[in-house]
N, C-alpha and C positions, 0 to 999 in steps of 0.2 A: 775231404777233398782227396783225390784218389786220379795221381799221374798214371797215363796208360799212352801207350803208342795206338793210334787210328787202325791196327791189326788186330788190334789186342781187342780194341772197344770194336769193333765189329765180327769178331770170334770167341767171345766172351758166351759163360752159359750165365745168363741176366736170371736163372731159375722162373722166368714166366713175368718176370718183373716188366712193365710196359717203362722206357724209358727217352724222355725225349735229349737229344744235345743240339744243343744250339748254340754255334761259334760263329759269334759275332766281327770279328775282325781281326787279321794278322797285319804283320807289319808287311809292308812292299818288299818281295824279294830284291837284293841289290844293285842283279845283272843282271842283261838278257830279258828284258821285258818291252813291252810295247804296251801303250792306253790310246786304246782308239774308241771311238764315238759309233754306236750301232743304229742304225733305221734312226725314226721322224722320234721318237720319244728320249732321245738323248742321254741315253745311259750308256758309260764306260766301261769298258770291259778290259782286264789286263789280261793280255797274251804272254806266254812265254817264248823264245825264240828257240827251238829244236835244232835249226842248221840255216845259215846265210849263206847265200852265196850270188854268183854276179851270171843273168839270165844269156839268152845269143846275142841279146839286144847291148849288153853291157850294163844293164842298168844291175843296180842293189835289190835283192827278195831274199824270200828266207822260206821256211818249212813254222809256224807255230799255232800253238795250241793254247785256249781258251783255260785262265786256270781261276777266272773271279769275277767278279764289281768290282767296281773301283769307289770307294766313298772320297769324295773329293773334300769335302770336310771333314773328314779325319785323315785326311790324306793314310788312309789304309786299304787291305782289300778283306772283301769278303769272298773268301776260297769256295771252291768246287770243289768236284771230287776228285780231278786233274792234278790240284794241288796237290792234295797228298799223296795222289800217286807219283807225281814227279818230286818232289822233296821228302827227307824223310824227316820226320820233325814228330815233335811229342804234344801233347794239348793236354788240360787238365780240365777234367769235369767233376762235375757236383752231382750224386745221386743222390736219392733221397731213401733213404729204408737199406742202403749197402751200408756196412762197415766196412772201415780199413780192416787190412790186416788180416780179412775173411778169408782169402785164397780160392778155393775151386767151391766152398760152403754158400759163397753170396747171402750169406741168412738176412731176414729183414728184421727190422728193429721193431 
């Protein structure tokens, strides 16, 4: 298992290595989010809120951006690529044929 920041695993030299990740689900950011309901097929999507503010009208709107699904049975989400570009956060993946510990080598097992 081999922790890397979302920069790192996409500027990584993988040596030709074909490698899939698949991140399954984060937890809900804490603040600044919105879960709204998209078109006839009923899937939620969590917004992040970029800027709010109050329109000529008076009324409340904001500025955000789409950063997931929302699994409502696990009450978590499944990020975008939004995500990581708005939060900086770390993920841990499983490769198969990398060693720890290799550095810039990646040799395969």
């Amino acid at each position: 298992i081999i922790t890397l920041s979302v920069p790192e695993i996409l500027m990584a030299n993988w040596n030709n290595c074909h490698i899939s990740i698949l991140i399954a689900q984060v937890d809900l950011p804490k603040k600044k989010i919105v879960i709204a309901k998209s078109g006839k097929n009923n899937i939620k999507y969590v917004y992040y809120i970029l800027k709010s503010y109050r329109n000529k009208k008076g009324q409340p709107t904001g500025k955000t951006i789409s950063i997931g699904k929302y699994d409502e049975e696990e009450n978590k989400l499944i990020p975008n690529d939004n995500f990581f570009n708005i939060f900086d956060c770390e993920i841990t993946v499983k490769v198969k044929g990398l060693k720890e510990n290799d550095g810039d080598k990646n040799e395969r097992r």
